[in-house]
C-alpha positions in Angstrom: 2.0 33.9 -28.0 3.5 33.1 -24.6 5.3 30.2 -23.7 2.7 29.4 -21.0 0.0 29.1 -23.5 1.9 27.1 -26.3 2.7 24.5 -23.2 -1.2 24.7 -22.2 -2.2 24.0 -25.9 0.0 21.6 -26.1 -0.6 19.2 -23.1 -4.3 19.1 -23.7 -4.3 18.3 -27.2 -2.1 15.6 -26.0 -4.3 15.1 -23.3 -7.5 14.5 -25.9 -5.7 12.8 -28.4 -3.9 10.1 -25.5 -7.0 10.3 -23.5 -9.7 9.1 -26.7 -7.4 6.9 -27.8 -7.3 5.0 -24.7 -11.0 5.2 -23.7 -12.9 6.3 -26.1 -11.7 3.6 -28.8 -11.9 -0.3 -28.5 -8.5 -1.1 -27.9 -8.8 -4.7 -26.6 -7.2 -5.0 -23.1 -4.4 -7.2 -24.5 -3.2 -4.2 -25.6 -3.9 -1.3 -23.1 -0.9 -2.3 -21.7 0.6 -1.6 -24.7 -0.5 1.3 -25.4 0.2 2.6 -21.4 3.8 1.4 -22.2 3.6 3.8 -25.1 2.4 6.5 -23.1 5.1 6.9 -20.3 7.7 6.3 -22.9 7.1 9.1 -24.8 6.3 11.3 -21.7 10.2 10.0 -21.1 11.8 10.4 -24.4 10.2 13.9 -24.9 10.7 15.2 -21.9 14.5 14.6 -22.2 14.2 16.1 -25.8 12.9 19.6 -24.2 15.1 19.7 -20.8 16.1 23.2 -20.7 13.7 24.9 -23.5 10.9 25.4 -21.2 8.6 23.4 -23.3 9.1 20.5 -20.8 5.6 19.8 -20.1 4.1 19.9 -23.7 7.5 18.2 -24.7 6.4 15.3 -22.7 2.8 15.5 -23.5 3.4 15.8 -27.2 6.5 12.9 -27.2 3.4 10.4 -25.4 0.7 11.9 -28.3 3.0 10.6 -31.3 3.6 7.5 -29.6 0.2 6.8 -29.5 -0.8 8.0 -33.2 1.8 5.9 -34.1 0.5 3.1 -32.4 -3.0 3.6 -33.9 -1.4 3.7 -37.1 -0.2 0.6 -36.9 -3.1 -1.1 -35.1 -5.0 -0.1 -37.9 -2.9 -1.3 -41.0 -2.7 -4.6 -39.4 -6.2 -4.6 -39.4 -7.0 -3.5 -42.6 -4.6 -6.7 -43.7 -6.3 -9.4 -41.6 -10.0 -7.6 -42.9 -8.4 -8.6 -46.5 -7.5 -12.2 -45.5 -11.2 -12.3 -43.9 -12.6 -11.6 -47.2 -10.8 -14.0 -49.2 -10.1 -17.1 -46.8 -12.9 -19.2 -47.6 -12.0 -19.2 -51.6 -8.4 -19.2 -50.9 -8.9 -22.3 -48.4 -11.1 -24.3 -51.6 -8.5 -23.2 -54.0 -5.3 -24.8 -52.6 -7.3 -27.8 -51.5 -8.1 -28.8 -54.7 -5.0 -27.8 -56.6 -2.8 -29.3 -53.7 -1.2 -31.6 -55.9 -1.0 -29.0 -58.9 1.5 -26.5 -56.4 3.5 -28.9 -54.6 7.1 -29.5 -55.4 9.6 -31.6 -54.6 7.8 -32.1 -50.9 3.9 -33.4 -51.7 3.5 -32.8 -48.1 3.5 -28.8 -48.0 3.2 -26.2 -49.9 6.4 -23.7 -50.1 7.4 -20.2 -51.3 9.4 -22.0 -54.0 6.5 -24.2 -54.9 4.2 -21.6 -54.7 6.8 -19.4 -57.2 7.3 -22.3 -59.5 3.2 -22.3 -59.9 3.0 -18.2 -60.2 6.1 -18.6 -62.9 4.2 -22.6 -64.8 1.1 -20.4 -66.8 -1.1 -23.7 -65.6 -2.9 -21.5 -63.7 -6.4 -18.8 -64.9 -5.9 -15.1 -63.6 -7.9 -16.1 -60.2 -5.8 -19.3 -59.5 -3.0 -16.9 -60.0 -4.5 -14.6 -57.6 -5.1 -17.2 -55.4 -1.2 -18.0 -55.4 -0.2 -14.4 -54.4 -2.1 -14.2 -52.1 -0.9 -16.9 -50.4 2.8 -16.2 -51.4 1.9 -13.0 -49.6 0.5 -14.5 -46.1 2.5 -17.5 -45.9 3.7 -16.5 -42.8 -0.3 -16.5 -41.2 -1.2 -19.6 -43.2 1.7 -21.9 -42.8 4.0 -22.8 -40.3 7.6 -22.5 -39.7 9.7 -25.7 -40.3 13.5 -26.5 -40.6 14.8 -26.0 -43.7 18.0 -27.7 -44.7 18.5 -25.4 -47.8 19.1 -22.5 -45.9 21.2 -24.4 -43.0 24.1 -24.7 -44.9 27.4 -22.3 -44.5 30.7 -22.6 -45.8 32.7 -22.7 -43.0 30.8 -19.2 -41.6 27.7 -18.8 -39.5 24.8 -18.1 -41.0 22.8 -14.7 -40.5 19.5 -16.2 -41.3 18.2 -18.9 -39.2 17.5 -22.1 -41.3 14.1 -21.8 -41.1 11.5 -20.9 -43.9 7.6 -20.8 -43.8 5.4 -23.9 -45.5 1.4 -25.1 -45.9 0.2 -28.2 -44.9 -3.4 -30.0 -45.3 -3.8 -28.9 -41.5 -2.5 -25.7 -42.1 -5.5 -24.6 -44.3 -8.0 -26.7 -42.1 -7.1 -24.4 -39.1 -6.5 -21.3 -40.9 -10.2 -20.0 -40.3 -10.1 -20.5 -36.7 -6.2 -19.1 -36.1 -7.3 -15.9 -38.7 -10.5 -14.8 -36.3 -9.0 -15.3 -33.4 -5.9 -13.0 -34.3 -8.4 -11.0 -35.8 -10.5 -11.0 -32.4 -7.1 -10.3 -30.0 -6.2 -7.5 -32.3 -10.4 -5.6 -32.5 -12.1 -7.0 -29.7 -14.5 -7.7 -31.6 -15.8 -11.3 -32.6 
């Protein structure tokens, strides 16, 4: 096989893959721009990986195809996490509204990884509630906030790597989870 024709097959199955991926999926706009970004950066970075091979062209092609499939990868496990927060919200939600009281700490204002650890590690809670807990240990980060935490600000004398700031759940955390979840969920289908 010639070099001319491993080039040609190369560039347009790059071309379909970039192409459909950019088209003929629904990529919301919000992240076209993304993806375009994606595109001429791998056209870059694999072009300068096959200067002087003469595989230039499908170089280039072929560094801008992997950049997208990785993108799509990703796009996809994100969404495949926020479709399991979808299905469990509403129960999750009822859950740590009743048993507010029952996971809170030494702060009966929010909920924190500690409390929420303390609860997992109590046996006060069924196999569900225990469920329950996980998965919120697991998604703190979408259902809380971020506060300052004093715990973590203190150094001896050195600076700190980590900022001093951890991840909590409040009463209004879990009120407005619903709407903050579908509309990540929307910006990241396109769908509603």
């Amino acid at each position: 096989m010639s070099y001319d024709l491993l080039n040609l097959l190369a560039v347009a199955i790059s071309c379909l893959v970039i192409l459909t991926s950019f088209f003929g999926t629904t990529v919301p706009a919000n992240q076209k721009t993304t993806l375009l970004a994606l595109i001429f950066a791998g056209f870059f970075c694999g072009s300068l990986l096959t200067v002087g091979t003469g595989f230039i062209f499908a170089g280039a092609f072929s560094g801008a195809m992997l950049l997208v499939l990785a993108f799509r990868g990703v796009r996809r496990l994100v969404i495949a996490e926020l479709q399991a927060q979808l299905q469990n919200y509403e129960a999750m939600v009822k859950f740590a509204t009743e048993r507010f009281a029952a996971i809170t700490g030494a702060e009966p204002d929010q909920i924190t990884r500690r409390d929420l650890y303390r609860a997992i590690d109590s046996g006060n809670f069924t196999g569900d509630e225990l469920a329950m807990l996980k998965h919120m240990l697991r998604y703190i980060y979408d259902i809380g906030h971020s506060r300052y935490d004093r715990s973590m600000a203190i150094s001896a004398g050195y600076p700190t790597m980590m900022p001093p700031y951890s991840h909590a759940i409040s009463k209004a955390d879990l009120e407005s989870y619903e709407s903050r979840l579908k509309e990540r969920y929307r910006s990241w289908t396109g769908l509603n």
